[in-house]
N, C-alpha and C positions, 0 to 999 in steps of 0.2 A: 374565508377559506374556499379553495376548488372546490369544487365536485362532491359541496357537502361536509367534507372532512369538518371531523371534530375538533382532532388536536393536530397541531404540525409534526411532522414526522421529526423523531431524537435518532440523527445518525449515532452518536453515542449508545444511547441505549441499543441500538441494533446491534451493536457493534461489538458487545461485550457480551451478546450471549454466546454460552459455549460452543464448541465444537469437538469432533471426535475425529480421529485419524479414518475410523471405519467409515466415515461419512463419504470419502475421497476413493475415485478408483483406481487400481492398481495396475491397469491393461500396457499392455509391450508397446512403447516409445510414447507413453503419456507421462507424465512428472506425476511422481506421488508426494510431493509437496504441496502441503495442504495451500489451495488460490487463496489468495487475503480477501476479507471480507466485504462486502460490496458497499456496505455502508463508511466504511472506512476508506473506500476509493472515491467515492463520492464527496466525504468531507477533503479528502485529501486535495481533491480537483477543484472546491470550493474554495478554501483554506488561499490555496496558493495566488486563483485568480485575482483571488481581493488582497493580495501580498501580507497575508498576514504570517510573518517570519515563523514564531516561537510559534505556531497552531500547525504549520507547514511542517516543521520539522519533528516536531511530536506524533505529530501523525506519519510521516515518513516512517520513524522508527516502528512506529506500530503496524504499519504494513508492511517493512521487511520482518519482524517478528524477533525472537530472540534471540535467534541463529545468525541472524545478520545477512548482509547480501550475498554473501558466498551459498548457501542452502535458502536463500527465498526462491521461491515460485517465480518464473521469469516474469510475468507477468505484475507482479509486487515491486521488482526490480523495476521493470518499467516505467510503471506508477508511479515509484518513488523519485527515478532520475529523472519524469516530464515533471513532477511536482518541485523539484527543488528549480530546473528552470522556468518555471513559469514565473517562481518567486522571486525571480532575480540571483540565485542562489549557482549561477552558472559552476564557479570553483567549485564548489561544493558538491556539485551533482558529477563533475570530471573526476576528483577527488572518488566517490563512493564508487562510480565506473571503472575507474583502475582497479580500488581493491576488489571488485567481482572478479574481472578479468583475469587479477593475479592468481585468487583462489582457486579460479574454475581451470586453473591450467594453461590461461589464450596467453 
């Protein structure tokens, strides 16, 4: 291991500790939709480089969240459309880009 380390880093585990809405700020022309979790952007960016489909799209869903693309965090949104191209997933990521688009009114 690097720099000592003990154990390898569980993007999973990081992934799935809680959050609270207070945690996020609420200031004029910043999104108060909570940013997806860094560990989770991370696997996501891993996931897809090494083409691994069914880990890629699992994770996509967990970084738009429950709400789906329409109420994700632009940034989550991002995430999820470079992650499904990267995976070869091009329909797919055009497909989820319309339905933002539709919902958010463009």
């Amino acid at each position: 291991m690097a720099l000592g380390e003990q154990d390898s880093l569980s993007w999973i585990d990081l992934a799935t500790e809680p959050t609270s809405p207070a945690d996020f700020a609420a200031e004029p022309g910043i999104s108060t939709r909570p940013m997806p979790n860094a560990a989770l952007l991370y696997a996501l960016r891993e996931a897809s480089e090494m083409r691994r489909l069914g880990e890629t799209v699992l994770l996509v869903l967990l970084v738009l969240g429950e709400d789906g693309p329409a109420q994700s965090h632009p940034m989550a949104l991002n995430a999820a459309l470079s992650g499904l191209m990267q995976a070869g997933l091009e329909r797919e990521a055009r497909a989820l880009a319309i339905e933002a688009a539709i919902a958010k009114g463009i």
